[in-house]
SETORSE-167014 format. One record per residue: residue in one letter; x, y, z of N, C-alpha, C, O in turn. Coordinates in steps of 0.001 Angstrom, whole numbers, plus 500000, padded with zeros to 6 digits. Layout:
aXYZXYZXYZXYZ...
***
This chain:
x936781920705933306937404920622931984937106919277931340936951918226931963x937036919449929857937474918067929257938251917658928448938272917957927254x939239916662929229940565916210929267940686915095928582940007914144928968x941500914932927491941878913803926877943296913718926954944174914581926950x943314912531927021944766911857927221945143910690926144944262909872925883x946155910601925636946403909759924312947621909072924913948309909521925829x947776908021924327948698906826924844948425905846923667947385905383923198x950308905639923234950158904411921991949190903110922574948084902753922169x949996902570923627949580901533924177949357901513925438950042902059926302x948096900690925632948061900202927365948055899553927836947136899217928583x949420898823927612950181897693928210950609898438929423950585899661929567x951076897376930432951442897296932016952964897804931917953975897242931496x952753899045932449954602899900932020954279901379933127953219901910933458x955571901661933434955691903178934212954359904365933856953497904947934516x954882904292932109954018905452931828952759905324931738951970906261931859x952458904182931524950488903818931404950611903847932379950950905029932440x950643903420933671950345903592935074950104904998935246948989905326935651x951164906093934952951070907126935237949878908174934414949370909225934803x949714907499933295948613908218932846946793908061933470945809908799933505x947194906374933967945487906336934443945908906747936032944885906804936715x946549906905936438946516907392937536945621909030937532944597909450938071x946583909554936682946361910776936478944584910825936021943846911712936449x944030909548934958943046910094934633941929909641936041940732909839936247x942467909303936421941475908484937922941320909699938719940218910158939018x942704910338939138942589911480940184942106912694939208940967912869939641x942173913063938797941152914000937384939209913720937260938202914402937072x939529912466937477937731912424937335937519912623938724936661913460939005x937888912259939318937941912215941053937974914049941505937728914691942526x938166914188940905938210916311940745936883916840939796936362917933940018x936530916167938997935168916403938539935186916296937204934207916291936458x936988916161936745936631916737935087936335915555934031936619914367934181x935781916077933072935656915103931814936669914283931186937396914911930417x936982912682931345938182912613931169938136911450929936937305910544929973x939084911574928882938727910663927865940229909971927633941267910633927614x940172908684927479941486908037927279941591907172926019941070906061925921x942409907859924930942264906757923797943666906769923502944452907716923562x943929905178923065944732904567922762944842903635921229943967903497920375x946163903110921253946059902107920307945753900768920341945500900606921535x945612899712919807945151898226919879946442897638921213947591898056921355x945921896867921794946623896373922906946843894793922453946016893906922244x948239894798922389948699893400922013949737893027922720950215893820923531x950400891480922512951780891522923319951431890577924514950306890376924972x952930889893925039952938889541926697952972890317927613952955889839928747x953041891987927418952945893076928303952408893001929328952967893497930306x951354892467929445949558893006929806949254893994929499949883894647928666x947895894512930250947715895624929971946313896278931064945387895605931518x946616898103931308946085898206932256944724898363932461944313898487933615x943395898387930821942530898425930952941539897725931857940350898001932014x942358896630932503941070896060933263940641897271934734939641897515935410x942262897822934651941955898818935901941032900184935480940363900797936312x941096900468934373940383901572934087938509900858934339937742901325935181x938213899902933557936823899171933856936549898918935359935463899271935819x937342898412936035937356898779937628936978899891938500936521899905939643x937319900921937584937056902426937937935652902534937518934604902298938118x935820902813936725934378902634935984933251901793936433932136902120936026x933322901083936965932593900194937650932239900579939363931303900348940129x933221901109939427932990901680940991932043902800940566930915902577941005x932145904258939652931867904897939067930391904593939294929655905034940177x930102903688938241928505903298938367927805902801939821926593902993939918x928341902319940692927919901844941623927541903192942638926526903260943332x928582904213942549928741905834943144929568905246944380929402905621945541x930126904650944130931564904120945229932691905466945215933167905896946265x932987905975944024933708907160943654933038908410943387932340908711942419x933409909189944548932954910218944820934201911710944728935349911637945165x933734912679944212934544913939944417934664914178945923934206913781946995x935798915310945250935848915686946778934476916825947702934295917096948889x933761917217946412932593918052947152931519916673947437930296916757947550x931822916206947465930721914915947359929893914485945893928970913671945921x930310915081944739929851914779943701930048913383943242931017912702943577x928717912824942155929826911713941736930799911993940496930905913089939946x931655910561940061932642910501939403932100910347937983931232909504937755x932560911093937072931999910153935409933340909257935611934350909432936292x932804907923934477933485907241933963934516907592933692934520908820933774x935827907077933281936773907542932256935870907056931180935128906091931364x935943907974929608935749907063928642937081906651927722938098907335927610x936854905545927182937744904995926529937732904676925192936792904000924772x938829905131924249938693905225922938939934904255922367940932904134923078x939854903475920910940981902799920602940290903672918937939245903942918344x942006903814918842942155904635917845943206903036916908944189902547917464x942750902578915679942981901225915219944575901126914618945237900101914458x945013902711914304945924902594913010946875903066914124948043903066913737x946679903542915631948260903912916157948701902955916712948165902233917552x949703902910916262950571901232916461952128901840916794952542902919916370x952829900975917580953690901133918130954980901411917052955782902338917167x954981900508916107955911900345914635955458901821913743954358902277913429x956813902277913528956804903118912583956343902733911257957182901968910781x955166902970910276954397902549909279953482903834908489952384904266908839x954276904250907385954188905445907154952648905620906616952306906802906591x951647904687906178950441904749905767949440904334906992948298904793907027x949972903362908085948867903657909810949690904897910124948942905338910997x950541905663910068950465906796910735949892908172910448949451909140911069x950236907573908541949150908942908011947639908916908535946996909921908839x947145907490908593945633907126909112945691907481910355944826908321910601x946325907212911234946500907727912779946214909024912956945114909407913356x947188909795912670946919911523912372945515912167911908944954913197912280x945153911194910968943535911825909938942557911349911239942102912255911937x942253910064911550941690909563912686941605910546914139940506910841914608x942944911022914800942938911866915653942688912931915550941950913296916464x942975913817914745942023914820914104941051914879913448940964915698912532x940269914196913689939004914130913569938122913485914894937115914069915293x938421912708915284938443912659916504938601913722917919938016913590918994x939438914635917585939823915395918533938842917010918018938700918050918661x938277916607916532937617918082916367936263917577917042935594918044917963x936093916336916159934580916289917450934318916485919030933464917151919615x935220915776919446935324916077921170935322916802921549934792916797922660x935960918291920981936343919119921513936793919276922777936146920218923235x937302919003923330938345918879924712938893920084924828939389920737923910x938800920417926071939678921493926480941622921531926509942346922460926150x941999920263927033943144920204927366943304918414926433942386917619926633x944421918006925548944544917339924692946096916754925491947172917311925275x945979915835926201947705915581927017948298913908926155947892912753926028x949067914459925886949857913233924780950739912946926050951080913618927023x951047911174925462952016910503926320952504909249925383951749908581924677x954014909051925528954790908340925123955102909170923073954667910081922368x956097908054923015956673908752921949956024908659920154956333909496919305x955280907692919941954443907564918732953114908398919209953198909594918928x952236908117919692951326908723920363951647910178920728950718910938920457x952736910765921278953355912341921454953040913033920212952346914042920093x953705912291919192954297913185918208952777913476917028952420914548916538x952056911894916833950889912268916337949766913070916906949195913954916267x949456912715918186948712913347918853948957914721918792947972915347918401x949965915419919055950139916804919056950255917438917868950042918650917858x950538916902916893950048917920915350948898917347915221948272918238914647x947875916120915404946159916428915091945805917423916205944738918035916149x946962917663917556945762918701918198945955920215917483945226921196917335x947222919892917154947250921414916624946914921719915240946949922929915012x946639921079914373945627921474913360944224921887913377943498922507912600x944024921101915011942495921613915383942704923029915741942094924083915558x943547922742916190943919924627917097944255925610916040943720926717915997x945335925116915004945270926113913472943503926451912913943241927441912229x942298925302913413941243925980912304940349926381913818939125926505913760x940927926520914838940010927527915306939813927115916659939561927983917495x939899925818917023939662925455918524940095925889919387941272926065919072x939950926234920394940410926518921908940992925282922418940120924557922898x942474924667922493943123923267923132944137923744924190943785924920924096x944579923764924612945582923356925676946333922241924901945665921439924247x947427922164924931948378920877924340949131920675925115949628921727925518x949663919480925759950362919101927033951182917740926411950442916904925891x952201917533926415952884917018925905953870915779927254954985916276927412x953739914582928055954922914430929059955729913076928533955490911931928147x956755913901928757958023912723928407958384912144929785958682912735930823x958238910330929419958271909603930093959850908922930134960474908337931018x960093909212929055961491909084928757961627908637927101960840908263926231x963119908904927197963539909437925979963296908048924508963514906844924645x962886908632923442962589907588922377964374907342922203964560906175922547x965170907717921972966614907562921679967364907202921974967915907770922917x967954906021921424968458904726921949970491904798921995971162905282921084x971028904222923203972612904530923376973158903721922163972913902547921888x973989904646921466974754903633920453975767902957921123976616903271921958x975361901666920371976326900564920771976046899322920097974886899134919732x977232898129919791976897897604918543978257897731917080979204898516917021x978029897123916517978555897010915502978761898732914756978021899692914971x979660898708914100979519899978913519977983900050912647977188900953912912x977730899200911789976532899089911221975581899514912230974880900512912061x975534898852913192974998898948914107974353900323914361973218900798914374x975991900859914614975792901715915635975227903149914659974633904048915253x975448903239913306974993903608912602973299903904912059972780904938911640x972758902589912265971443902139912165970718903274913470969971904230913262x971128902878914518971018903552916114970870905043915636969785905620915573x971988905560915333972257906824914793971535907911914150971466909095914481x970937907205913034970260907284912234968456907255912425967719908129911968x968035906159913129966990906774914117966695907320915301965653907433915947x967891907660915478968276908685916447967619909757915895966636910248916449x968056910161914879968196911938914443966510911741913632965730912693913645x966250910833913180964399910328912865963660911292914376963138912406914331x963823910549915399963287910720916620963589912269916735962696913026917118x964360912558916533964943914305917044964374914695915844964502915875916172x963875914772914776963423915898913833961735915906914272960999916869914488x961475914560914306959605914472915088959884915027915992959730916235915814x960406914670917386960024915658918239960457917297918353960130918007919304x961192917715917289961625919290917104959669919291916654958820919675917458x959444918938915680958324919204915128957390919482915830956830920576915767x956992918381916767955579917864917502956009919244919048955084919745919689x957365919563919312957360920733920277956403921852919608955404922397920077x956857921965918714956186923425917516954762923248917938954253924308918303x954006922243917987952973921741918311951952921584919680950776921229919753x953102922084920914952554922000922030952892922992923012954070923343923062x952039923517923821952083924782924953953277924150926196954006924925926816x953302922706926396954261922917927482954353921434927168953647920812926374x955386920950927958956080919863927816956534919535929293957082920356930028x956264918348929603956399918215931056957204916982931246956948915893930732x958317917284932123959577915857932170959261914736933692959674914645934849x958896914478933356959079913460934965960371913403935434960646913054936582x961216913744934560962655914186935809963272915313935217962973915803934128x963965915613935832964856916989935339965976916479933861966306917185932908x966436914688934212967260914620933365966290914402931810967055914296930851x964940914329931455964506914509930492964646916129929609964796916406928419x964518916923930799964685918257930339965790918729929347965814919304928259x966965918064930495967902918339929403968431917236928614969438917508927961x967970916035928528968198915234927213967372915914925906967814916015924762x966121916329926366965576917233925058966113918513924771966086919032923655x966527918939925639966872920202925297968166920198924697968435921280924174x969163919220924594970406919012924559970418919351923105971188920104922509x969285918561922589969053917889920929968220919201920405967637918897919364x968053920119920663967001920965919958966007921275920194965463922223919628x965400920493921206963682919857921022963227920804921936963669920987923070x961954921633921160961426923090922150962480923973922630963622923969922170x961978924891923770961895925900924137962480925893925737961915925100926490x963366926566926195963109926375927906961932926751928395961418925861929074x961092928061928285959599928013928843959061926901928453958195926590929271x959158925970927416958008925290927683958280923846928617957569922884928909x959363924147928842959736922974929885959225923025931665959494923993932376x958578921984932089958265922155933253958315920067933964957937919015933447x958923920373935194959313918709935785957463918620937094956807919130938001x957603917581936139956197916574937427956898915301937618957444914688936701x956872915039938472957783913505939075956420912960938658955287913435938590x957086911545938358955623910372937881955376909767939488956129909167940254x953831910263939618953308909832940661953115908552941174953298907770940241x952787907843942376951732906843942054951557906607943318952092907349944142x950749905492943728950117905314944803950971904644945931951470903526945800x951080905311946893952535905372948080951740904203949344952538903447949898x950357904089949727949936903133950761950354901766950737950982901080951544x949631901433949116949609899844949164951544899439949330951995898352949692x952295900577948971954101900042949325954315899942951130954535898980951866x954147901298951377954258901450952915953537900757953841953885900603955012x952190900187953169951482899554954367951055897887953565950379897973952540x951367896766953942951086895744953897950470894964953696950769894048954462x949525894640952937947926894305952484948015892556953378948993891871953678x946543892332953574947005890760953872947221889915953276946859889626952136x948301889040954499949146887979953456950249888582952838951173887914952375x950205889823952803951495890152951791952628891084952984952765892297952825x953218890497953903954586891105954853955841890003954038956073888986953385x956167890786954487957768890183954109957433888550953771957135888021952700x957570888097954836957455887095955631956275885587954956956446884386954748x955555886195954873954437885824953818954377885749952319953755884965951602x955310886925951959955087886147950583956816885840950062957223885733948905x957418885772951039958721884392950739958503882920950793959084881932950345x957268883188951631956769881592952053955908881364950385955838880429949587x955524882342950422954910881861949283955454881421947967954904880629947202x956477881959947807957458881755946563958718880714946549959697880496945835x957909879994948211959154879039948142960364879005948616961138878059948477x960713880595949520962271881183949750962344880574951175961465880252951974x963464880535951207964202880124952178964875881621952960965259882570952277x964931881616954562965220882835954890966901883437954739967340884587954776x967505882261954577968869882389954043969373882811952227970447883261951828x968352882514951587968475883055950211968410884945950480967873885655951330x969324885230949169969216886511948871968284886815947426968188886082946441x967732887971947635966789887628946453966955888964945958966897889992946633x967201888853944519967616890325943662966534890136942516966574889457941490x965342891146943152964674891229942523964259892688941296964469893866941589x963725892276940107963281892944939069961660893233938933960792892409939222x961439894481938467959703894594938339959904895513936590959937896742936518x960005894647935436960283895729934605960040894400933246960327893231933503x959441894841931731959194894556930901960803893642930814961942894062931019x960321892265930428961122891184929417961696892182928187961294891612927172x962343893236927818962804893986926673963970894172927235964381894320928386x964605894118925741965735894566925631966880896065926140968105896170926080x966107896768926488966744897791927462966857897498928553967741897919929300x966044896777928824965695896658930574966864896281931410966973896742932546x968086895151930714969028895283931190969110893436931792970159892922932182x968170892927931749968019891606932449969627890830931857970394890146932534x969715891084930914971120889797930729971933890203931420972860889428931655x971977891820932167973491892474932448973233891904934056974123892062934892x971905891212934418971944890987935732972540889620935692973487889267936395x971824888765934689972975887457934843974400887469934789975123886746935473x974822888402933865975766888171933668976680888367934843977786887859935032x975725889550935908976524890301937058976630888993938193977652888800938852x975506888211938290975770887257939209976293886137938902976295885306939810x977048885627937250977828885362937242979197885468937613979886884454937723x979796886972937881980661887278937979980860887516939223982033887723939532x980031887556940096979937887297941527981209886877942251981752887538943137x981533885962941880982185884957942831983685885379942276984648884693942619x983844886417941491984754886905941317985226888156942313986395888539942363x984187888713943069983802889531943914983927889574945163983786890460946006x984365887923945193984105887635946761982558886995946613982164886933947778x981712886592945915979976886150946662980068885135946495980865884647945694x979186884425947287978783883068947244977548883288946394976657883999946858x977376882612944895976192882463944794974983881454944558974000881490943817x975535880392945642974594879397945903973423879691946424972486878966946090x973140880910947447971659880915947814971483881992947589970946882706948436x971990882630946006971470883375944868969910883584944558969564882520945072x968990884010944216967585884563943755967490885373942832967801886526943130x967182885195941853966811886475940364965368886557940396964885885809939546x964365887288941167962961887252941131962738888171939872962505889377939955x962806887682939060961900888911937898960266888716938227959722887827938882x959877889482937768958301890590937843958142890904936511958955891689936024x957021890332935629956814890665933838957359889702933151957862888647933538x957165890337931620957020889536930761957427889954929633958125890961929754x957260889538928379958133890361927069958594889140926271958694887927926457x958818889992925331959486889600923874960615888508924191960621887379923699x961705889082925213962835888581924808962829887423926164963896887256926755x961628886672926601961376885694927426962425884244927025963313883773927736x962083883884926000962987882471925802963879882679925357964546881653925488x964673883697924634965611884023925134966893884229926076968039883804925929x966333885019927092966485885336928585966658883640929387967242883162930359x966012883304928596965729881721929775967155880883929262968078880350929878x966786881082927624968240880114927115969206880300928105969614879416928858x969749882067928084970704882552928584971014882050929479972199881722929548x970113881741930600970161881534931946970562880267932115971421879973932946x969831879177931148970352877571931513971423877103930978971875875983931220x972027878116930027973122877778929052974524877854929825974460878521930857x975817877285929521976940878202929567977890877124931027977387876306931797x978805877411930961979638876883932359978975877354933568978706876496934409x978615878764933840977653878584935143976397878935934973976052880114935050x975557877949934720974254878038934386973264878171936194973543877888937360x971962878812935395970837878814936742970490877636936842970745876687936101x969613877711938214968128876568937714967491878447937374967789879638937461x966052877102936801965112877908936097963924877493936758963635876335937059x963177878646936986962362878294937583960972879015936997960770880223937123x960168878221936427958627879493935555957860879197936332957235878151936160x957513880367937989957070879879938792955140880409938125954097880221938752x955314881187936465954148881234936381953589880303935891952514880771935516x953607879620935728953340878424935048952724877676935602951982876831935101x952967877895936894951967877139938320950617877871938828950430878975939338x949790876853938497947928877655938509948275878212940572947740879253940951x948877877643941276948669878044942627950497878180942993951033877252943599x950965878878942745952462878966942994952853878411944434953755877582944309x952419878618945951951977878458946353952662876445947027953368875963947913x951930876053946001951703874560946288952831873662945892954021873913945703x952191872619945822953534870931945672953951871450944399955007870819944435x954026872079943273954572872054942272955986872771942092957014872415941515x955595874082942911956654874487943271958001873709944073959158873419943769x957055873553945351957953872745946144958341872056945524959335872751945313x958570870971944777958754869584943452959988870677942686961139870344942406x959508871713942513960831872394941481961828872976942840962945872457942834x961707873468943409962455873604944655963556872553944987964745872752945237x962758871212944919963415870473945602964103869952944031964831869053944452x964302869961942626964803869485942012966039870356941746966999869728941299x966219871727941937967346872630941800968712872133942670968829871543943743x969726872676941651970928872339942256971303873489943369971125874701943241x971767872920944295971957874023945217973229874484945005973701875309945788x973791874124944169975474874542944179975143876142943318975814877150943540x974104876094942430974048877338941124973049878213941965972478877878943003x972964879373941311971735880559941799971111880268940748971574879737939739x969185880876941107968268880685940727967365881723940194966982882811940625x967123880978939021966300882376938332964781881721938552964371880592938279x964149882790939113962501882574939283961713883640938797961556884739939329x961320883299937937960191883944936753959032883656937096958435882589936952x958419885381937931956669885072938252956046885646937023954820885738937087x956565886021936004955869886586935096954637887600935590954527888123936699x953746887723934446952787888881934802952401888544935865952519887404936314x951645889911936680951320890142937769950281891216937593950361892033936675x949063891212938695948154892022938456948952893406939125949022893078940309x949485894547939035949925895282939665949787895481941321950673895962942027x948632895061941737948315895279942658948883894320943875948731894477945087x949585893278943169950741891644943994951602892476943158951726891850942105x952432893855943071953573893587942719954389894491944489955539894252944859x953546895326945145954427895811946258954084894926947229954301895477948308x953600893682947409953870892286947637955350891672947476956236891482948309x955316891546946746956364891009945854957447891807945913958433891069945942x957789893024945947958782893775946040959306893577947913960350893390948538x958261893710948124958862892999949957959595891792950328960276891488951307x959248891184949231960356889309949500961527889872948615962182888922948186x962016891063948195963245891369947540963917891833948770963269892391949656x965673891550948901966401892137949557966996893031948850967509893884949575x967161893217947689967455894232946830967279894376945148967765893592944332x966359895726944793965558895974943595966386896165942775966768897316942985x967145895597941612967969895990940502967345896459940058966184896066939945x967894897813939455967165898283937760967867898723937158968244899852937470x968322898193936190969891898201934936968764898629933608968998898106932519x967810899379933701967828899754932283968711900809931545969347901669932155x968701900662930009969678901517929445969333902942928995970024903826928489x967721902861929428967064903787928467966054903494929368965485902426929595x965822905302930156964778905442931429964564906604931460965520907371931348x962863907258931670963045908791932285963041909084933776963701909990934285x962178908175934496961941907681935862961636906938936523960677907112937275x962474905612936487961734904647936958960781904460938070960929904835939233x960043903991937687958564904041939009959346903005940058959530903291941241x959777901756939438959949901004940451961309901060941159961863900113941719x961787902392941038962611902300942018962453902989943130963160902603944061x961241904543943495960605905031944139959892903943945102959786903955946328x959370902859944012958389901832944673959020901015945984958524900814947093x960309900622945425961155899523946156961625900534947893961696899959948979x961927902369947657961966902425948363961003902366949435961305901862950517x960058902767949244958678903008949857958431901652950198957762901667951231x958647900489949829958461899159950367959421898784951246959162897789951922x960570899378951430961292899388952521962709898742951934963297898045952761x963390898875950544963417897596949732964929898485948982964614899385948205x966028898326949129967259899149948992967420898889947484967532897739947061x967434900139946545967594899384945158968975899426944905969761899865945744x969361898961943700970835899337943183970427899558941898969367898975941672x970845900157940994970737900529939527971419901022939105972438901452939645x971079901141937912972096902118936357972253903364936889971690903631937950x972988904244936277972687905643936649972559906285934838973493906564934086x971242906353934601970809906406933444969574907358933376968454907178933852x970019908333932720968781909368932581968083910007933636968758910779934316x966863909863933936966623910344935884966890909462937043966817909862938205x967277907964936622967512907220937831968116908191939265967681908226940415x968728908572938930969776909270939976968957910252940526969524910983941338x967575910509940272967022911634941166965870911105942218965118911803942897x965952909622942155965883908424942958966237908031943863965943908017945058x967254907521942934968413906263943832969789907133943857970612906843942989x970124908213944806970945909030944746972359907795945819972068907034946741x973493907991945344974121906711946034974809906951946963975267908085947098x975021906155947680975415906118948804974510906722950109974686906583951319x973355907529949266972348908462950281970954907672950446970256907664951459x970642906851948937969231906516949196969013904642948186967947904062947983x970555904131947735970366903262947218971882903134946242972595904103946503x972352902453945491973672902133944936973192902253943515972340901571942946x974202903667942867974115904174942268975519903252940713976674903039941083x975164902931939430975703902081938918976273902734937672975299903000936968x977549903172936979977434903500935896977085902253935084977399901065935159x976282903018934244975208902094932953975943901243932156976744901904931496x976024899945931910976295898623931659977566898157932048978115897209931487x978175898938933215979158898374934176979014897050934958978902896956936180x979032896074934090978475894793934725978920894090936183978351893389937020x980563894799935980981963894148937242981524895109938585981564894789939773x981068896470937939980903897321939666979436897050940087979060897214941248x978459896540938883976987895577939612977415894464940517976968894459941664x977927893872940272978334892648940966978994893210942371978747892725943476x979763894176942157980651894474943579979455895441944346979439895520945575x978952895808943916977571896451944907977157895640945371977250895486946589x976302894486944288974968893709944849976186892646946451975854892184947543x977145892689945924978145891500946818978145892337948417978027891753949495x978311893854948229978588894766949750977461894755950241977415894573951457x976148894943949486974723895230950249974604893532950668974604893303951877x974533892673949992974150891596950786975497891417952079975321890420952778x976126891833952257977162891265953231977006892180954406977210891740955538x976567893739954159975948894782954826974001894842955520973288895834955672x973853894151955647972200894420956163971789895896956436970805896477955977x972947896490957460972686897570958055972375898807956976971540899708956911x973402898398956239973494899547955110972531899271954476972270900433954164x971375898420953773970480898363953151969659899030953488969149899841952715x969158898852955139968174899044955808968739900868956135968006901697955598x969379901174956568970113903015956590969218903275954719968040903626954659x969907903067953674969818903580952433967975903608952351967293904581952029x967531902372952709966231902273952149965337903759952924964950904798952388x965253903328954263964467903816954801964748906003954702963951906920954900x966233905997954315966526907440953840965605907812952206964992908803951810x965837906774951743965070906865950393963305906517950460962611906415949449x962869906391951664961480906064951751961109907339952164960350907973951431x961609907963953481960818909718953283961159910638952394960960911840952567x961566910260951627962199911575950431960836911243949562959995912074949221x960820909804949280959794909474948271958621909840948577957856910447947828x958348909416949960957006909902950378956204911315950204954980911427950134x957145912341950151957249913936949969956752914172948110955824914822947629x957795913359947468958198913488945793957491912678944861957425913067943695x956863911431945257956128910696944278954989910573944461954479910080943454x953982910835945546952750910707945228952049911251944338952125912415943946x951050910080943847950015910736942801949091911827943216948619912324942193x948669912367944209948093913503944638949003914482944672948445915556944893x950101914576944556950755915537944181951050916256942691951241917425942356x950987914844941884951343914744940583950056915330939906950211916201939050x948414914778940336947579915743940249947218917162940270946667918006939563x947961916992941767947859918660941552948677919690940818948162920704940348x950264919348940706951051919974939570950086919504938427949283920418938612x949780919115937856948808919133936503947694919789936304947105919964935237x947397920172937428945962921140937366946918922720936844946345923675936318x948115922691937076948662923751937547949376924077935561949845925051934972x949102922784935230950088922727934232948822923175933068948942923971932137x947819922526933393946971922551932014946153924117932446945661924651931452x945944924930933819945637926105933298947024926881932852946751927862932160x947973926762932994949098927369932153948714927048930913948780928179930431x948266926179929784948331925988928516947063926765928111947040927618927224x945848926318928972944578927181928462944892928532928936943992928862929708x945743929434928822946234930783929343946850931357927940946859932546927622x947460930067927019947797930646926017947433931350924949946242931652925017x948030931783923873947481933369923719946390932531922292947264932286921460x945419932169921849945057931889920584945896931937919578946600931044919107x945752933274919215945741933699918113947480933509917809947901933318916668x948228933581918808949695933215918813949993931450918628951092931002918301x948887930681918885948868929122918885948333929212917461949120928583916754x947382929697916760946943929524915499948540929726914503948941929164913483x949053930661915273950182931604914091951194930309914257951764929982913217x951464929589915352952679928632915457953503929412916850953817930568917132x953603928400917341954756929000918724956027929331918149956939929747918864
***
C-alpha cells in the first residue's frame, strides 16, 4: 500500500513518536510510506532527525523486510500553512495545499493524527474521495483537543466556548473518515460523549512503542550509572517527569505537592524533581520554583556541555541541603530518556489533558512505579493500587500523601512496578500496534465507494 500519514507537528511528544513508529514498522512491511507535516518550531524538539536515521539505514540496506526485501525511505513532506494556531486564511491554504497534494499522491490509505492536522487532513482526503479516488481515511485520537474548565468565570467561559469550536470540527472531520482509532478506550467515550461519529467507526489501538531499550539496559545506562551521572546521591529520592514544559502537563501541581510534603509526614530535604523536556512555560516554572517561603535549589543541569563533570558537582555542592531540588535536564535525544527514567524512584504524571500517556507504560517497563492523575486513559495504565498510584486530577494534598507512602514503602514500589511491567509488555508494543493497523486500514479500503462519495 501507499500510506500517508499527516501530523501538525514533529516535535518530541507521545503522538509523533507514535506515528513514526508506526511509519518505520510499515516500511519495514514493504509499504509506501509518506509523512507530511507542518513547519517545526519551538523548545519541543523534534523527531525528524529519527526519521533521516531511518532513512539512512534505508540507503545503506541495513533495513530489511521481513521477506528479506529492502526498505523504501519514509518520504517526507512539510506542508507550510499547517500550523498549530487556529488562523482562518493558513487553514483555508492548508486544506487547498492537502488536497492537492493528496490528489497527486494518490495514496491508498490517508491516516491523520493530532487535532489541527485530523480535522484538515480528513476533509482534503475526502474531497479527493467525493471526485473519485479510492482512500481509506483513518483518523487516531491521541487525545482529546478539549480543555477542563477551570479559571475565572471569563475564563471558564473562553474554555467553553472553544470547547464546543473543537466539537463542531470534529463532528465534521468524523463525516469525513472510515474509522477512528482511540489509543485508549477512555478516548472512545470522551468522543462519543460529545457527538463525534459513529460507534462502528470506533476502534482502540494502544499507542505502541519500543519495549527493549526500557527492559534491557543499554551501556552506562543501569540504575546505578546514570545517578552517578546526574550527581545523585543514593539516599535522595528522585520524582521524576518525561513530558513537555506546557501548561497541562501539570509541573506546578508537582511543586506545589512537594511543598506540601512535610505536611504529610515527608522529609523533603533529600527531595529530587528530575524533569525530562522543555517548553514554553520554562522560566516560568523556574521562577516558581526559586520563589516563595519554601523555595528549591535550581538546578539547569542542561546547561552543562558534559553534565557529568566539575560543573555540576560545583552546583551540587552550592545547594542548600535543608530545601528539595529541582533538576532540569531539559531536551533529551529520546533514546537517554529510558536511561533516565531508571535514576527515577518514582514517574509523576499530573497531566490535565491525556489520551495515553506513553511515559507511563515506559516507567513501568523500566522497572519504575508511577503515580499520576487519573485523567482520560491514564487509568488503563496505572490502574491503582494494582500497577502504580492512581490520583484524582489536580488533587495536589492526596499527590503528596502518595508520593510520601511510596517513598517510605520500597516494597510496594517494587510489587506495583514489576505487576505493571508484564501487563505492558503484552499491551504496548509497537509490533503489536502495527499489526492492529494493518487490520485497521484493510477495514477502511473495504469501504463501500460509492457510499464514501455519497457521505457516511
Amino acid at each position: 500500500m501507499k500510506i500517508l500519514h499527516l501530523s501538525t507537528r514533529l516535535i518530541l511528544g507521545g503522538s509523533q513518536e507514535n506515528t513514526v513508529l508506526s511509519c518505520e514498522g510499515q516500511a519495514r512491511l514493504g509499504h509506501e510510506v509518506h509523512l507530511a507535516f507542518g513547519p517545526i518550531y519551538g523548545p519541543e524538539g523534534s523527531l525528524l532527525s529519527r526519521i533521516e536515521e531511518f532513512n539512512a539505514r534505508c540507503g545503506r540496506g541495513e533495513e530489511r523486510t521481513s521477506t528479506g526485501g529492502a526498505v523504501m525511505p519514509i518520504r517526507t513532506h512539510v506542508i507550510d500553512d499547517l500550523v498549530r494556531e487556529v488562523s482562518l486564511t493558513k487553514d483555508r491554504r492548508a486544506r487547498a495545499s492537502l488536497r492537492g497534494f493528496i490528489a497527486d499522491l494518490r495514496p491508498d490509505i490517508v491516516h491523520t493524527h493530532s487535532s489541527k492536522a485530523g480535522v484538515l487532513g480528513r476533509v482534503a482526503a475526502w474531497d479527493c474521495v467525493r471526485a473519485g479516488q479510492k482512500i481509506g481515511v483513518v483518523h487516531t485520537i491521541h487525545g482529546p483537543p478539549f480543555m477542563p474548565l477551570e479559571g475565572s468565570v471569563v475564563q471558564r467561559a473562553k474554555i467553553g466556548l472553544t470547547n464546543w469550536v473543537y466539537t463542531l470540527a470534529e463532528r465534521r472531520a468524523a463525516k469525513c473518515c472510515h474509522v477512528i482509532v482511540s489509543v485508549a478506550d477512555a478516548m472512545t467515550r470522551t468522543f462519543r460523549a460529545r457527538g463525534i461519529g459513529r460507534d462502528e467507526q470506533y476502534v482502540t489501538v494502544r499507542s505502541g512503542m519500543e519495549t527493549e531499550p526500557y527492559t534491557t539496559p543499554g551501556p552506562n545506562e543501569s540504575r546505578v550509572e546514570m545517578r552517578e551521572s546526574l550527581g545523585l546521591k543514593d539516599d535522595q529520592f528522585v520524582i521524576g517527569t518525561v513530558a513537555r514544559l506546557a501548561q497541562h502537563k501539570g509541573h506546578a501541581d508537582l511543586l506545589a505537592a512537594v511543598r506540601r510534603m512535610k505536611d504529610s509526614g515527608g522529609d523533603v530535604r533529600r527531595i529530587v524533581l528530575l524533569w525530562v523536556g522543555d517548553g514554553w512555560l520554562r522560566d516560568e516554572l523556574v521562577r516558581d520554583a526559586s520563589a516563595g517561603a519554601r523555595p528549591f535549589n535550581v538546578i539547569e543541569l542542561d546547561h552543562f556541555q558534559k553534565p557529568h563533570e566539575r560543573p555540576l558537582q560545583e552546583a551540587w555542592a552550592r545547594a542548600d541541603a535543608s530545601r528539595p531540588t529541582l533538576l532540569l535536564r531539559g531536551l533529551v535525544p529520546p533514546q537517554r530518556v529510558p536511561g533516565l527514567m531508571r535514576a527515577m524512584d518514582v514517574l509523576a504524571h499530573t497531566s490535565s489533558r491525556e489520551g495515553l500517556p506513553r511515559t507511563v507504560p515506559q516507567a513501568l517497563l523500566a522497572g519504575v512505579c508511577p503515580v499520576a492523575y487519573d485523567c482520560d486513559g491514564t487509568g488503563e495504565a496505572c490502574v491503582d493500587g494494582v500497577t502504580g498510584r492512581l490520583i484524582p486530577t489536580g488533587d495536589v494534598s492526596s499527590l503528596a500523601r502518595a508520593i510520601v507512602e511510596l517513598r517510605a514503602d520500597p516494597a510496594q514500589r517494587e510489587r506495583l512496578a514489576s505487576a505493571g511491567r508484564e501487563s505492558c509488555l503484552r499491551r504496548f508494543s509497537a509490533e503489536t500496534m502495527i499489526e492492529e493497523l494493518e487490520r485497521v486500514y484493510a477495514r477502511a479500503m473495504q469501504q463501500d465507494p460509492s457510499a464514501s462519495r455519497r457521505g457516511l
